[in-house]
VOPAGU-2260 file (C-alpha; in pm, 1 decimal, decimal comma):
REM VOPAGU-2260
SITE   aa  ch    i         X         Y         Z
SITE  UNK   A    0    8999,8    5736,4    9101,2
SITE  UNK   A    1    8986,4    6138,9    9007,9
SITE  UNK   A    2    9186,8    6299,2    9284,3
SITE  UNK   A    3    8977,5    6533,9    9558,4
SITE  UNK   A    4    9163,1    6883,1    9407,5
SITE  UNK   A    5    9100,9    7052,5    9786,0
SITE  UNK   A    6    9255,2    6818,8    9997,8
SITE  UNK   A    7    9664,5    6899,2   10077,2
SITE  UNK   A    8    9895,7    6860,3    9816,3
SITE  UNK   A    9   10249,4    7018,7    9824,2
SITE  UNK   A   10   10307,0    6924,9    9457,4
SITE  UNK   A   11   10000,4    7097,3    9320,9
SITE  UNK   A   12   10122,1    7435,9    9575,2
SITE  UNK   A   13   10436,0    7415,4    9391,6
SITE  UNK   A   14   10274,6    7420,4    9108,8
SITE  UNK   A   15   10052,9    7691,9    9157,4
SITE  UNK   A   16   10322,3    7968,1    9322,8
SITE  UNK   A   17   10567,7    7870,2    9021,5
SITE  UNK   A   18   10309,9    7992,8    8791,8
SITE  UNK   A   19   10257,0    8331,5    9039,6
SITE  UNK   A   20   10645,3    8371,0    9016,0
SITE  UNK   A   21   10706,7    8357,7    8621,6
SITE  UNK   A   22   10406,3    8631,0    8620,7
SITE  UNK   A   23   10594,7    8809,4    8860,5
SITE  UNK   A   24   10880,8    8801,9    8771,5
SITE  UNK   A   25   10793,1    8912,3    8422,1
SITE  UNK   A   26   10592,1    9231,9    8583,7
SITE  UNK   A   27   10885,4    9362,0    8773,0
SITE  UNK   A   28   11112,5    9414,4    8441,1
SITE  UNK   A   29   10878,6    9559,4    8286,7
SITE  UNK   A   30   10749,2    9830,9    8543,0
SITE  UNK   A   31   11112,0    9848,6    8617,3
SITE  UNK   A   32   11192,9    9903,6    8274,6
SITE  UNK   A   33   10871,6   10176,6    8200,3
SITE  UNK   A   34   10995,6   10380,7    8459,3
SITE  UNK   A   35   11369,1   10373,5    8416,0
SITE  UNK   A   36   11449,9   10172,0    8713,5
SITE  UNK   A   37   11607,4    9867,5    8511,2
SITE  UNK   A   38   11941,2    9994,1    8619,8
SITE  UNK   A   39   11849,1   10049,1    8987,2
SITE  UNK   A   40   11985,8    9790,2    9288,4
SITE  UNK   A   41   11644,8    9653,8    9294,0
SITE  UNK   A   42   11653,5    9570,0    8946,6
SITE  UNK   A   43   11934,8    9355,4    8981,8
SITE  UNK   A   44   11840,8    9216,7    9329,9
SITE  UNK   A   45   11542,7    9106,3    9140,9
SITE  UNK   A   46   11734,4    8973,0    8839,6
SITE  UNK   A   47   11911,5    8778,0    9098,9
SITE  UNK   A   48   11627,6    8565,1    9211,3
SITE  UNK   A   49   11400,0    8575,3    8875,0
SITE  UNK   A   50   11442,1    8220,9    8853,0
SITE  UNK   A   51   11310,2    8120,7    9216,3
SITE  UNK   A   52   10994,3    7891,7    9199,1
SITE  UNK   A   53   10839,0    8103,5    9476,3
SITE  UNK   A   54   10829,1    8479,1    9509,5
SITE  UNK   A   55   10935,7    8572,4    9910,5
SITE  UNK   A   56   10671,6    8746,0   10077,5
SITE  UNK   A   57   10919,6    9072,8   10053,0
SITE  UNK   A   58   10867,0    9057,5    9672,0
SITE  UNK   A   59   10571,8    9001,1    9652,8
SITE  UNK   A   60   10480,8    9301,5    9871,8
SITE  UNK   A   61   10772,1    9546,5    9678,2
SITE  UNK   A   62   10592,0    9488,8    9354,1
SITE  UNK   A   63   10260,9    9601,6    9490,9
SITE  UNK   A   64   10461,3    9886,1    9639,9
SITE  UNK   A   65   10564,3    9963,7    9276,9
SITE  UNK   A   66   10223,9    9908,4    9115,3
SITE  UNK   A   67   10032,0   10119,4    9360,2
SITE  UNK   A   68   10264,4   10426,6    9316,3
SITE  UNK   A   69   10385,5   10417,1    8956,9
SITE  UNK   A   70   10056,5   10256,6    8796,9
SITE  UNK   A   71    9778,2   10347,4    9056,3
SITE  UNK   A   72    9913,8   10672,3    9165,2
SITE  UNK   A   73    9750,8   10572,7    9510,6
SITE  UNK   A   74    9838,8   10886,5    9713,0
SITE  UNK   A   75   10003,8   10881,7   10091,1
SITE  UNK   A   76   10309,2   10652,5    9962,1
SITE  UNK   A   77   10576,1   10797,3   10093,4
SITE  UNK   A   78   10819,2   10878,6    9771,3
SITE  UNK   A   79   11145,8   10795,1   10023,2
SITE  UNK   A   80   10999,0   10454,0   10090,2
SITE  UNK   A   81   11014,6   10397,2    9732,3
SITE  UNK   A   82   11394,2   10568,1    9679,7
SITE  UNK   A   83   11482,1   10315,3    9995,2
SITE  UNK   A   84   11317,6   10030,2    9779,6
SITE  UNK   A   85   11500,6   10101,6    9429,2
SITE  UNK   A   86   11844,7   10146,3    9594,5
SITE  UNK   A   87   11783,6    9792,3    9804,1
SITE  UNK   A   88   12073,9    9550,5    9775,9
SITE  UNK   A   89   11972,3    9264,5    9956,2
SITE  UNK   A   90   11674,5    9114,4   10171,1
SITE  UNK   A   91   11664,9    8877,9   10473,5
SITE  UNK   A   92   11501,3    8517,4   10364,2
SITE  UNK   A   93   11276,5    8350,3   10556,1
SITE  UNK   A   94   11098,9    8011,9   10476,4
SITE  UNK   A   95   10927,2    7703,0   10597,5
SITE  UNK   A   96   10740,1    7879,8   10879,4
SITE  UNK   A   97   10981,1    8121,4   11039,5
SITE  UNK   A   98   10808,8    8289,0   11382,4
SITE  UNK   A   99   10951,2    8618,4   11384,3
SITE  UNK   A  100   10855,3    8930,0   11558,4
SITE  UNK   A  101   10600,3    9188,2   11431,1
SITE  UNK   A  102   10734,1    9462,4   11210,1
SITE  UNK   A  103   10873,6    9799,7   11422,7
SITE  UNK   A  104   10790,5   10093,9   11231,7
SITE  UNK   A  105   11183,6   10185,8   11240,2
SITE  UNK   A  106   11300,3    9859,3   11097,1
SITE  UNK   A  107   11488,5    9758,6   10799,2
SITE  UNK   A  108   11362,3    9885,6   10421,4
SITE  UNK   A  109   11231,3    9480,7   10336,3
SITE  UNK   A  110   10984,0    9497,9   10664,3
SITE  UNK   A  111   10858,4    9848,3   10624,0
SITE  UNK   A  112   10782,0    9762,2   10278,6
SITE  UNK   A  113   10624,7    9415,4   10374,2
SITE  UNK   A  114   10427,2    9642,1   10664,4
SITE  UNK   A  115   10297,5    9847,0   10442,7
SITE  UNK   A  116   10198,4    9624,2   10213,7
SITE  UNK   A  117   10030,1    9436,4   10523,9
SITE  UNK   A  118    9835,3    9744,6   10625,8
SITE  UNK   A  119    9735,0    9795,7   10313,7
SITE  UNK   A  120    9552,4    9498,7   10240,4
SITE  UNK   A  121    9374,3    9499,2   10562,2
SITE  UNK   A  122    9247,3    9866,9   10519,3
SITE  UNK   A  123    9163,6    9791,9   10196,9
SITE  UNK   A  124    8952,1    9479,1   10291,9
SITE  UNK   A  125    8821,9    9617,5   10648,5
SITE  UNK   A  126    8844,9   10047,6   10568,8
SITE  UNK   A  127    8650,8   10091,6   10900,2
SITE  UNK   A  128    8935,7    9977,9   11064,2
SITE  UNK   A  129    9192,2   10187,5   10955,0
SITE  UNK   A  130    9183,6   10493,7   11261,0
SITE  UNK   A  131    9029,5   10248,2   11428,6
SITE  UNK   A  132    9342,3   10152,9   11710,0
SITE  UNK   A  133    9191,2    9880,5   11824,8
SITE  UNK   A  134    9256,1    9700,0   11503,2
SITE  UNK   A  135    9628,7    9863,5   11542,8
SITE  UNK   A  136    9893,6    9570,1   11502,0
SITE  UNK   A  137   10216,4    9651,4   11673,2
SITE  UNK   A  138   10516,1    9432,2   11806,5
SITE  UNK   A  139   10428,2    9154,9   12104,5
SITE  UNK   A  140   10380,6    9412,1   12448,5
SITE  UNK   A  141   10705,8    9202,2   12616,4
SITE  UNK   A  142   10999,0    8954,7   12529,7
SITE  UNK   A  143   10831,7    8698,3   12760,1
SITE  UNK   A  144   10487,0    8724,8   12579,4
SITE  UNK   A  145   10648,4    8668,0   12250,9
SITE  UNK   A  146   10847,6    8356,7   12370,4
SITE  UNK   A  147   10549,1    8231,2   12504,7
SITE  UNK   A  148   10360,6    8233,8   12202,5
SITE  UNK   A  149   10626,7    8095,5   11974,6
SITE  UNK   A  150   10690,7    7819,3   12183,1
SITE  UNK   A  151   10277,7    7743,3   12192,7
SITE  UNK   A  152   10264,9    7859,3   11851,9
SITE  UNK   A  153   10567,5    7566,0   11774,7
SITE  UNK   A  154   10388,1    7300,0   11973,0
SITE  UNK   A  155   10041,3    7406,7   11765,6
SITE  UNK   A  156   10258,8    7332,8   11426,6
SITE  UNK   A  157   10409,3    6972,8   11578,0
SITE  UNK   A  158   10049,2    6871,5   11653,7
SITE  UNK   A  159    9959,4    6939,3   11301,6
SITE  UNK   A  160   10254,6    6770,1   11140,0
SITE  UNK   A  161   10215,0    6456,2   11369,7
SITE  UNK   A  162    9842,6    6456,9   11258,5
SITE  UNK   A  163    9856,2    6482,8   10903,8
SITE  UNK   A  164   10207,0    6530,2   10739,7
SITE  UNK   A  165   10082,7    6627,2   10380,3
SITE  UNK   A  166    9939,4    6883,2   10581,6
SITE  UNK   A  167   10192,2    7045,3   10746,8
SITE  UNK   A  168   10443,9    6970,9   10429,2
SITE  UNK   A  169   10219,7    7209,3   10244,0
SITE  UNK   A  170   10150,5    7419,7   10534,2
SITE  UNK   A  171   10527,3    7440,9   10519,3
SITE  UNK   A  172   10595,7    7519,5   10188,9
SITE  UNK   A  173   10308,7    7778,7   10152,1
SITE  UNK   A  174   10364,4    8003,4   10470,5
SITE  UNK   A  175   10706,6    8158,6   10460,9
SITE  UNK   A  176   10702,4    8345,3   10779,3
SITE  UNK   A  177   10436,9    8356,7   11070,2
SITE  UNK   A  178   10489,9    8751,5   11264,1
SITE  UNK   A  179   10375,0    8727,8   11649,8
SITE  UNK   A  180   10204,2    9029,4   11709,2
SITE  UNK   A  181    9969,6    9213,9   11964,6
SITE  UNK   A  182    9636,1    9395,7   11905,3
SITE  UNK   A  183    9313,6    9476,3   12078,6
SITE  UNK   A  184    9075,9    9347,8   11829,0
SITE  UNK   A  185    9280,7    9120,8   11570,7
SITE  UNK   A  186    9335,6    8750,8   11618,1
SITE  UNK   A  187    9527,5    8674,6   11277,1
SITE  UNK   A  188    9511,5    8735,8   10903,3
SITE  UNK   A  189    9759,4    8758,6   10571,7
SITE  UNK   A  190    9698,9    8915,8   10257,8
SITE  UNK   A  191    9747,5    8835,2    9889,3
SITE  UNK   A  192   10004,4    9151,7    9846,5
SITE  UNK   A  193   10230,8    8963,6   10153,2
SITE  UNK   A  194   10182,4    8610,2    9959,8
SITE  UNK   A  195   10320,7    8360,0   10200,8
SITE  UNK   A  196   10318,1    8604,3   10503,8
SITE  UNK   A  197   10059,6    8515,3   10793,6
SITE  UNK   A  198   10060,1    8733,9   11108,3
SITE  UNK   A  199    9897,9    8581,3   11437,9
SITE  UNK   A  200    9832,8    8781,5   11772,3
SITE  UNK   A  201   10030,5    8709,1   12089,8
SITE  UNK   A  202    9893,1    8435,9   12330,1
SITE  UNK   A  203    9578,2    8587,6   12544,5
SITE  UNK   A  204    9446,8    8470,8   12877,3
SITE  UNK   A  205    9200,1    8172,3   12805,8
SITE  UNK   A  206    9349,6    8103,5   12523,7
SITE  UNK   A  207    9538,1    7731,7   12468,2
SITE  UNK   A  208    9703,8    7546,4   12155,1
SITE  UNK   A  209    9366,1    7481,6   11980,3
SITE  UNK   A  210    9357,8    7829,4   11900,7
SITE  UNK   A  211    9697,9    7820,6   11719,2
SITE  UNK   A  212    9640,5    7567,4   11538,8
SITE  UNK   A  213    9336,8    7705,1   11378,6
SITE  UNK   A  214    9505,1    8002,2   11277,5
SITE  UNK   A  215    9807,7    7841,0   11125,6
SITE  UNK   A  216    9514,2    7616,7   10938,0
SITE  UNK   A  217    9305,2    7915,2   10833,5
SITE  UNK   A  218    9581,0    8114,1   10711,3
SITE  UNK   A  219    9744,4    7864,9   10504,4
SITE  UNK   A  220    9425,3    7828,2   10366,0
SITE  UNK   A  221    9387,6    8165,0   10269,7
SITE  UNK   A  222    9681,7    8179,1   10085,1
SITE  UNK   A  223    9674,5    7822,7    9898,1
SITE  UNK   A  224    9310,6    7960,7    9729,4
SITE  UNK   A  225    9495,4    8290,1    9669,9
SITE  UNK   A  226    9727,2    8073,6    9462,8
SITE  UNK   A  227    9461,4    7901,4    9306,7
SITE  UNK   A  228    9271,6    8207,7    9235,2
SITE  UNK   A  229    9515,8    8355,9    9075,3
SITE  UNK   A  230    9583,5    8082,8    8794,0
SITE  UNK   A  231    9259,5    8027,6    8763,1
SITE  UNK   A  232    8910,1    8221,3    8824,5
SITE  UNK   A  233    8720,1    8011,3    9048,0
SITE  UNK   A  234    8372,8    8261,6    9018,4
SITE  UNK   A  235    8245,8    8383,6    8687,4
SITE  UNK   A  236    8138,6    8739,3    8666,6
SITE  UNK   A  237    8188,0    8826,0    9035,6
SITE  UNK   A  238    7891,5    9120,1    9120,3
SITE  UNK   A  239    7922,4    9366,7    9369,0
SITE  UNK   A  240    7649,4    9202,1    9598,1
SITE  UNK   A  241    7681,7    9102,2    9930,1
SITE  UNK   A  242    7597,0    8814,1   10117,2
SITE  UNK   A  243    7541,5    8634,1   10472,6
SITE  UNK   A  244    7885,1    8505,4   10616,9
SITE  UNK   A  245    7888,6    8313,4   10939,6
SITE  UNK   A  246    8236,0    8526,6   11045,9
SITE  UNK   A  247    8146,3    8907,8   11030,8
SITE  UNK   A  248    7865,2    9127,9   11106,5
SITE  UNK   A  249    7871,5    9267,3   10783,0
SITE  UNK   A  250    7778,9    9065,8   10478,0
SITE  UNK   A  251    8105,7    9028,1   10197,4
SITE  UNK   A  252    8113,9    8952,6    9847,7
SITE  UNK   A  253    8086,1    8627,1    9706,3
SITE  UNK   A  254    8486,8    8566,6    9680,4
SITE  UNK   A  255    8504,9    8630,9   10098,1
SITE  UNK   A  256    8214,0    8374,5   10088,6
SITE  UNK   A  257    8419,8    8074,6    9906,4
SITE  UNK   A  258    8732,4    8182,2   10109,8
SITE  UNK   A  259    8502,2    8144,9   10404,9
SITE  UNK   A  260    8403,0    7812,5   10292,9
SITE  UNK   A  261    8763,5    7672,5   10198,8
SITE  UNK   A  262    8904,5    7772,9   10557,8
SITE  UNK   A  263    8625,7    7632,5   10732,8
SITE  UNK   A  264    8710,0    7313,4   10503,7
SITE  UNK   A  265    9057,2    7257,7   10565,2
SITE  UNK   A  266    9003,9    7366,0   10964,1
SITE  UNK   A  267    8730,2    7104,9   11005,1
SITE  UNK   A  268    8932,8    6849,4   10807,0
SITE  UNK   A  269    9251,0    6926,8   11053,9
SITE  UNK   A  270    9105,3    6902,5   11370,4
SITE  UNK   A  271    8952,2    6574,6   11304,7
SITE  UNK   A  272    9296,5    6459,1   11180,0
SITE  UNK   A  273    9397,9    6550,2   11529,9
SITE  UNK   A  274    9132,9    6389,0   11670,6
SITE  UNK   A  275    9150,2    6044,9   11456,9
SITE  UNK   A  276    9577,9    6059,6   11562,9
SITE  UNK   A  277    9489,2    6071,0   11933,5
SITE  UNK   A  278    9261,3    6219,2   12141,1
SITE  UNK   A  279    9497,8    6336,8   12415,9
SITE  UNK   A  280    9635,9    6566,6   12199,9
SITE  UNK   A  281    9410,4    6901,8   12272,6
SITE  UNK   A  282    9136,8    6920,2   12467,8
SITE  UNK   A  283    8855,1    6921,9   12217,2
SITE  UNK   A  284    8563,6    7075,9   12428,0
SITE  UNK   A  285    8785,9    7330,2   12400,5
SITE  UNK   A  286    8810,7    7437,1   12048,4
SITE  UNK   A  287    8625,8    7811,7   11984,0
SITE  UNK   A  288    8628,9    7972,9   11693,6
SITE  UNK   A  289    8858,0    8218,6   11704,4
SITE  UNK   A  290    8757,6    8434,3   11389,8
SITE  UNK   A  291    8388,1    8498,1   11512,1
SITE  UNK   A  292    8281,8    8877,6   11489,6
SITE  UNK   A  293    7928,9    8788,9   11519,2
SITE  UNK   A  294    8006,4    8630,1   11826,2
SITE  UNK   A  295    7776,4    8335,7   11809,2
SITE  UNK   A  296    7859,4    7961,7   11951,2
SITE  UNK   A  297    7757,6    7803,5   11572,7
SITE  UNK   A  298    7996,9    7492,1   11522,1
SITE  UNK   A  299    8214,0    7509,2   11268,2
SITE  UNK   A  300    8034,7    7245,4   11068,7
SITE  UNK   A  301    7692,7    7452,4   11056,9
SITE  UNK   A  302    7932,0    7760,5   10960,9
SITE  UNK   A  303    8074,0    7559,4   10631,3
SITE  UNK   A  304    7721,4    7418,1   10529,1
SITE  UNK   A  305    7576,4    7781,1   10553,9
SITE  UNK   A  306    7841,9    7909,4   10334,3
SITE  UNK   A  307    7812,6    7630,6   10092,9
SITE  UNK   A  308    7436,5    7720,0   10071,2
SITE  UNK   A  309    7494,2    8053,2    9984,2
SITE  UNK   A  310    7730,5    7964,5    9755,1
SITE  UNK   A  311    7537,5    7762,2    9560,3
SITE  UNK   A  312    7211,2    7962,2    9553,9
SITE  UNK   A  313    7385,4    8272,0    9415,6
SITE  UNK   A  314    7729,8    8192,4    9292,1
SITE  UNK   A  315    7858,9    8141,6    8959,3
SITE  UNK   A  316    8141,3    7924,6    8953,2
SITE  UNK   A  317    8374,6    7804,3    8639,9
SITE  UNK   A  318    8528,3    7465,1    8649,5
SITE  UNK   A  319    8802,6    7491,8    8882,5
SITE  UNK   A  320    8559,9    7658,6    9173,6
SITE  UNK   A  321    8297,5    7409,6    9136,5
SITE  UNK   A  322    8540,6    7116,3    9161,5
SITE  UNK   A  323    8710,4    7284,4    9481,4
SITE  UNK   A  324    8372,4    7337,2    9642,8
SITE  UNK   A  325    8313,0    6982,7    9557,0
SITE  UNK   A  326    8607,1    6846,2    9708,2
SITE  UNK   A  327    8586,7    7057,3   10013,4
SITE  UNK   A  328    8152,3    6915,4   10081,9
SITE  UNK   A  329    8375,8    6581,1   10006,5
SITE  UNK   A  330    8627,1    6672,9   10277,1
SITE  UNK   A  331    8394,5    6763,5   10568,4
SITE  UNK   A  332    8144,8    6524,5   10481,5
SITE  UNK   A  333    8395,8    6256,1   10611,6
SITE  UNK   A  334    8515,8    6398,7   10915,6
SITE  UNK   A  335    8348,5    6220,6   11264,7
SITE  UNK   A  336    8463,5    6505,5   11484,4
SITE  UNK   A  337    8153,6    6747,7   11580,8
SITE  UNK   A  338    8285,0    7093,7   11624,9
């Protein structure tokens, strides 16, 4: 029986972030080394941990630090950021789903560099947003709000582990650290340049544990096809057209459309898990899609077959994408929950 290559699978995640580290890895000595920092404290805090099977989130987001200023020359780094980074000794690591706080713009060197890295990516992705303050993330507005939404956010992960542990085992193992913050206009998101590094807003009225549980599932998500992407292109020849997607106003190229499709997969897939386990567990007429700019009540089910239509009208996909949209049709097409 060939094995469905999108449903969870800690072995193959291993597998796929140990081939992002030796890359890595390899790409700090030598920018290190081409711009005579092989001598600095970063250097050697890096030598320390070249042989870890997966990069931190911290190290991930220093070398695109590096890359950005030394190769890209991408102006509005701030050069004593960088000095702070080259003379760093030692880092604080987190794993296996840490809740922490949201970065304070006065913090330690590691989470200003992981913040900016953060920022980065989303005004990179989303540039409308960047003086936009609405889209502002910033630490939870009170102790008690924070507590409150790591203990919710805590329960959300338990559900998920009692419903399907290969799930929350690779869950686990891909997501590093979860940061609680708040923000007007932002529910949750991660980044490729914070590999392993999902932020999620603070608990809002109406809100309840479905909606943590889809975030936790969409983010992880996000970051497993990262992985896969980068071992292996999943489209061939990606254009610079845009296309329908059943999250944002705007339409997104064809990459945002698979990653659309693969969290929709793995979200569908999850909450039937739940519901299959027991259905006292969350109230299921409650579930709302909690990444929905259009603002539209489409079920998640219509939202994956729409992107799977567009997907196959107009993308080109090598091997590896067409046998990970396969899997995922596979997936949903054998869930019984209708959300």
């Amino acid at each position: 029986m060939i094995k469905n290559p999108s449903m969870p699978d800690k072995a193959v995640s291993f597998l796929l972030f140990r081939n992002i580290a030796s890359r890595l890895w390899s790409s700090y000595q030598h920018i290190l080394d081409v711009t005579g920092n092989n001598n600095s404290k970063l250097a050697s805090l890096v030598n320390k941990h070249a042989k870890d099977k997966k990069p931190s989130p911290f190290f991930v987001a220093a070398h695109h630090l590096l890359v950005q200023y030394y190769v890209n020359k991408t102006p509005l780094i701030n050069p004593s950021l960088i000095e702070e980074l080259l003379e760093i000794e030692d880092y604080t690591h987190h794993n296996e789903m840490d809740i922490l706080p949201f970065y304070e713009e006065s913090s330690s060197t590691q989470d200003r560099v992981c913040r900016w890295a953060l920022i980065s990516d989303q005004s990179d992705t989303y540039p409308s947003y960047i003086h936009n303050h609405d889209y502002l993330l910033t630490p939870c507005s009170n102790k008690r709000s924070y507590c409150v939404s790591k203990n919710l956010l805590q329960y959300a992960i338990q559900i998920i582990e009692l419903a399907d542990k290969k799930l929350y085992e690779e869950t686990r193992f891909i997501v590093d650290e979860i940061r609680l913050f708040d923000a007007v206009n932002v529910r949750a998101g991660t980044g490729f340049n914070t590999l392993g590094l999902v932020y999620i807003g603070e608990i809002k009225d109406g809100d309840n544990v479905s909606r943590y549980i889809e975030h936790v599932v969409h983010e992880a998500a996000h970051n497993l096809l990262y992985a896969h992407w980068a071992n292996t292109p999943l489209l061939i020849n990606e254009t610079d057209d845009l296309y329908f997607t059943p999250f944002r106003k705007d339409h997104r190229p064809m990459s945002a459309i698979y990653h659309a499709m693969f969290v929709l997969c793995r979200t569908i897939y999850a909450f039937d898990k739940i519901y299959k386990t027991d259905k006292a567990l969350i109230d299921f007429s409650a579930i709302r899609s909690n990444y929905n700019e259009q603002g539209n009540d489409t079920p998640f089910k219509i939202k994956f077959f729409q992107t799977v239509d567009v997907i196959k009208k107009h993308a080109k996909l090598s091997k590896a994408g067409k046998n990970i949209l396969e899997g995922c049709i596979d997936m949903v097409s054998k869930t019984t929950l209708e959300i």
